[in-house]
C-alpha positions in Angstrom: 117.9 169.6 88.7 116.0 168.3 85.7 113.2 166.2 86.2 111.5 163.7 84.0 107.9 164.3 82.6 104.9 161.4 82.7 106.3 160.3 79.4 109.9 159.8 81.0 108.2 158.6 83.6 106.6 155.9 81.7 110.1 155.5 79.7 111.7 154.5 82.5 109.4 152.2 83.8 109.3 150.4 80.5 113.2 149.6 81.6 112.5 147.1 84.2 109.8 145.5 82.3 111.5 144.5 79.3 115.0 143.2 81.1 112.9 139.8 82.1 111.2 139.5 78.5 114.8 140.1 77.1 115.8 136.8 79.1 113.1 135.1 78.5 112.7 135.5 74.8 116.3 134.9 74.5 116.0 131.3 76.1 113.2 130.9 73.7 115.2 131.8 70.7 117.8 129.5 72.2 115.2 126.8 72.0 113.6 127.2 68.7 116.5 128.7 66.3 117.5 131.8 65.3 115.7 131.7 61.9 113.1 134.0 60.6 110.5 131.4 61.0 111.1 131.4 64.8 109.3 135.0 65.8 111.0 135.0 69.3 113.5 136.4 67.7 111.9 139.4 66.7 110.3 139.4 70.1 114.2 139.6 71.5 114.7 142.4 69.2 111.9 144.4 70.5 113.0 144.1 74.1 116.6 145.7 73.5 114.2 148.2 70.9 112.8 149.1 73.9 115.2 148.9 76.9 117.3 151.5 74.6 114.0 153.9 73.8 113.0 154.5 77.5 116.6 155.2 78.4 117.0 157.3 75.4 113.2 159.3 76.3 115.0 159.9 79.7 118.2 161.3 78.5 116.1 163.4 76.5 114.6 164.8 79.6 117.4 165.0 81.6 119.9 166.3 79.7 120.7 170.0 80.0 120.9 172.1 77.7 118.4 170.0 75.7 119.9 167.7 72.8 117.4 167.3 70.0 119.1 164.5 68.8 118.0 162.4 71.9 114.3 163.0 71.0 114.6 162.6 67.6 116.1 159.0 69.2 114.0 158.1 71.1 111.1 159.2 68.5 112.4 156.8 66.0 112.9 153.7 68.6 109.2 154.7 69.2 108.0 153.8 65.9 110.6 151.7 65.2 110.0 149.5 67.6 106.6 148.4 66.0 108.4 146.7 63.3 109.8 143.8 65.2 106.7 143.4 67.1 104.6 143.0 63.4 107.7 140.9 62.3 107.3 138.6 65.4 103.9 138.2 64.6 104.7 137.0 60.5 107.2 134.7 62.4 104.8 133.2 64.2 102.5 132.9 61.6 105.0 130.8 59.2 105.7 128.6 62.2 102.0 127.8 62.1 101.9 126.6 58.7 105.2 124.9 58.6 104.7 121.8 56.6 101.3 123.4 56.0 100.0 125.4 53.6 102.0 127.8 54.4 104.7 125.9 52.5 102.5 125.6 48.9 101.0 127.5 46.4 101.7 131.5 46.4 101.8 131.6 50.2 105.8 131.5 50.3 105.6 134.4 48.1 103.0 136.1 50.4 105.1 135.7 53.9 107.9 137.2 51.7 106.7 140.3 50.6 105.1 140.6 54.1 108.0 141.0 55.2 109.8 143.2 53.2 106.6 145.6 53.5 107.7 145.2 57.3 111.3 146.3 56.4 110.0 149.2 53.9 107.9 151.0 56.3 111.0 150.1 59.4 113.2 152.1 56.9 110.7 154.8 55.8 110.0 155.9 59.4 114.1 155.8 60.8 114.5 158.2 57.9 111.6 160.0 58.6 112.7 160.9 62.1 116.3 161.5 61.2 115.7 163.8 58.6 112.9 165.9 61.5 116.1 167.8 62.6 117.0 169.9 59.7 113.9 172.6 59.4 114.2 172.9 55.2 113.3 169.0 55.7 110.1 169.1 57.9 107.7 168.6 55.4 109.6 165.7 53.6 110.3 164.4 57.2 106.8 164.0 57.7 105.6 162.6 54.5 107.9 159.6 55.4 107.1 159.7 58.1 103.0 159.0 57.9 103.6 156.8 54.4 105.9 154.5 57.6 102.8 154.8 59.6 100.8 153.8 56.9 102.2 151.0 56.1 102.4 149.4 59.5 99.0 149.3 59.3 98.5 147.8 56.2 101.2 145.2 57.3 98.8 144.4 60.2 95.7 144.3 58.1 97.7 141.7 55.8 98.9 139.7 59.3 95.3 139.8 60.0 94.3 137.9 56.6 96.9 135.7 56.7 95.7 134.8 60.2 92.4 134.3 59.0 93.7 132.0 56.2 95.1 129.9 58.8 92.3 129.5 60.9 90.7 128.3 57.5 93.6 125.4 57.2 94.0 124.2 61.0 92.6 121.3 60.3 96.1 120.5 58.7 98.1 122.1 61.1 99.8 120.5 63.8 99.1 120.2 66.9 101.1 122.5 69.3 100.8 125.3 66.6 97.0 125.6 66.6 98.1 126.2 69.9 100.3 128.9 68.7 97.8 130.5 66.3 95.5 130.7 69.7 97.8 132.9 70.9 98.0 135.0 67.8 94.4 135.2 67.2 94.5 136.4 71.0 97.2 139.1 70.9 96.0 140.8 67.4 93.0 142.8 68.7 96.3 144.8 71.3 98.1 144.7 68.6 96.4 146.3 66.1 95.2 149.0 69.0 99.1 149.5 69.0 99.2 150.0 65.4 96.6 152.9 65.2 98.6 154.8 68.4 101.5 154.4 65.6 99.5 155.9 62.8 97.7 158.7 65.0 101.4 159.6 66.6 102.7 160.3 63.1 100.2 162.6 62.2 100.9 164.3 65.5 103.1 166.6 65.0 107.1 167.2 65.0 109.2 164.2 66.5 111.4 166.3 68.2 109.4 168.6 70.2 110.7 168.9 74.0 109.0 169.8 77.0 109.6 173.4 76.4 107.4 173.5 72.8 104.1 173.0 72.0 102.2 171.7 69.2 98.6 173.0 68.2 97.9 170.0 65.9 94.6 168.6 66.6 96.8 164.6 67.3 98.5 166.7 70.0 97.4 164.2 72.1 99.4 161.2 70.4 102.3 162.8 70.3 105.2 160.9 72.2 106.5 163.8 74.0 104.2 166.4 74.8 100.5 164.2 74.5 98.1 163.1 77.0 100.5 160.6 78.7 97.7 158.5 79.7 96.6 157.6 75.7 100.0 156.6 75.6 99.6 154.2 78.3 97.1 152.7 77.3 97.0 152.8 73.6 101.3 152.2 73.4 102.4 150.5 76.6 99.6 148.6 78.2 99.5 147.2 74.3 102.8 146.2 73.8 103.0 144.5 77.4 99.7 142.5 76.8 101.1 141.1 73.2 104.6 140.6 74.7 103.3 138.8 77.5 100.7 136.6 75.5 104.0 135.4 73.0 106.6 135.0 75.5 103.8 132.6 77.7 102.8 130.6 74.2 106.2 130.1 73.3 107.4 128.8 77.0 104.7 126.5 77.1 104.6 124.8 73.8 106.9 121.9 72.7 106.6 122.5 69.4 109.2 120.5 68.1 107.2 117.2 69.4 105.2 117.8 66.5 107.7 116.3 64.3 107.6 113.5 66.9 103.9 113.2 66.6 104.0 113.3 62.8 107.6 110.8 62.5 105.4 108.3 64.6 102.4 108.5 61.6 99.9 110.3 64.0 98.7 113.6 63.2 98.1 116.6 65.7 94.3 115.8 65.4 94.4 111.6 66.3 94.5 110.6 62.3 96.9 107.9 60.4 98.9 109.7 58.9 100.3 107.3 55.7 103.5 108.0 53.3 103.3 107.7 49.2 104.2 103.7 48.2 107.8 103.3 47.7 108.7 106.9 49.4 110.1 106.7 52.9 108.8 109.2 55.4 111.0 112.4 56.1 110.0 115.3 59.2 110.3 118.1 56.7 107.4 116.7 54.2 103.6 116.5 54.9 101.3 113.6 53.4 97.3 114.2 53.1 95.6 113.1 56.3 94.0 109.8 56.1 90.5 110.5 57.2 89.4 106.9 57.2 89.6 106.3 61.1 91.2 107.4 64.1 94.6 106.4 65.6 94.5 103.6 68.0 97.6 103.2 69.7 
């Protein structure tokens, strides 16, 4: 009887994992909306990504005579399951400069084409991988597939810089999102560790090798199916659980929507008056200058 390999192995332990996060992020979607400013649900997203890859990489295994199509499969929900993760994290990012900065000046425009870089390299490496099953294709498969790669990475350099621009403005943020941003600034080094596993995979070799193939490519060792199972442990799973685990804690503990409260009631997040134009009454969705005369006494 066919038996699974340590990267099926890994697969299906990535199964039980992800079930709880899928409940947990859901509630959390629940809580803050289903908007693309709320990055729990991209979180959400990535759970069901990758509850469907690890039963896909076993099939693959398990499955007799081999189907390529179940590799190619779980090859794409490989890579494709970075987007969401990166899209989370842009999520995240506008929530922490809501009624911020992040709401003025070119920065709109920024988070947008952030994300439809996201979207362009999501698309770039599905087609990638489809295409890896028709031989007179290979080559083209592969050029979409490491332009994909690519531009994850760029995406996470730009996350990065907008992360940094935020850190540069928290004195306007609001409270419970500097909290947020903690997190962030906490889960990008994993993150981006994830991201170069992404890029080195592509560059691996063929998408749909099987158990019974080999590669001679000097990435051999990042390759989904037939690398060193322990780089993708470390450098794929171990990642994704530690940045997972780091958003799904954040967003469980913080109440951000007491911000509003904090701000409705003329404090700010930091202890300072907060004080409306003459003649303009105060609305949630609109953020006046800080006062810095003196601190709130209640």
């Amino acid at each position: 009887m066919p038996s699974l390999n340590d990267h099926g192995k890994l697969g299906a332990a990535t199964i039980p994992f992800y079930v709880p996060i899928l409940i947990i992020s859901f509630v959390l979607v629940l809580r803050h909306g289903f908007t693309r400013d709320s990055g729990w649900i991209f979180v959400f997203i990535f759970s069901i990504v990758r509850i469907l890859g690890g039963a896909l990489l076993i099939a693959a295994q398990l499955v007799r005579p081999g189907n390529t199509n179940l590799y190619v499969a779980a090859s794409i929900l490989e890579a494709a399951g970075l987007s969401p993760l990166l899209l989370a994290t842009l999520g995240f990012l506008r929530t922490v400069g809501k009624n911020s900065f992040s709401e003025h000046g070119r920065m709109p425009n920024v988070f947008r084409l952030l994300g439809l870089l996201g979207i362009v390299a999501l698309a770039l490496s599905i087609y990638g991988g489809i295409i890896a099953t028709v031989p007179s294709d290979q080559s083209k498969s592969n050029t979409f597939r490491h332009i994909g790669s690519i531009l994850f990475a760029v995406f996470y350099g730009l996350l990065a810089a907008v992360h940094a621009v935020c850190w540069l403005h928290a004195d306007t943020l609001m409270k419970h999102r500097r909290t947020l941003l903690i997190g962030i600034s906490l889960a990008l080094p994993f993150l981006g560790v994830r991201v170069v596993y992404t890029v080195l995979a592509s560059f691996s070799g063929s998408p749909i090798a099987t158990s019974t193939t080999t590669t001679t490519n000097s990435l051999s060792k990042f390759n989904l199916i037939n690398g060193d199972w322990r780089i993708y442990l470390v450098m794929a799973l171990v990642m994704e659980y530690i940045v997972v685990i780091i958003y799904t804690t954040v967003g469980a503990m913080l109440p951000l929507q007491k911000d509003f409260h904090l701000n409705y009631e003329g404090v700010s997040s930091r202890g300072m008056q907060l004080r409306p134009p003459p003649q303009q009454p105060y609305d949630h969705r609109t953020v006046y200058p800080l006062q810095r005369q003196a601190a709130y006494a209640a």
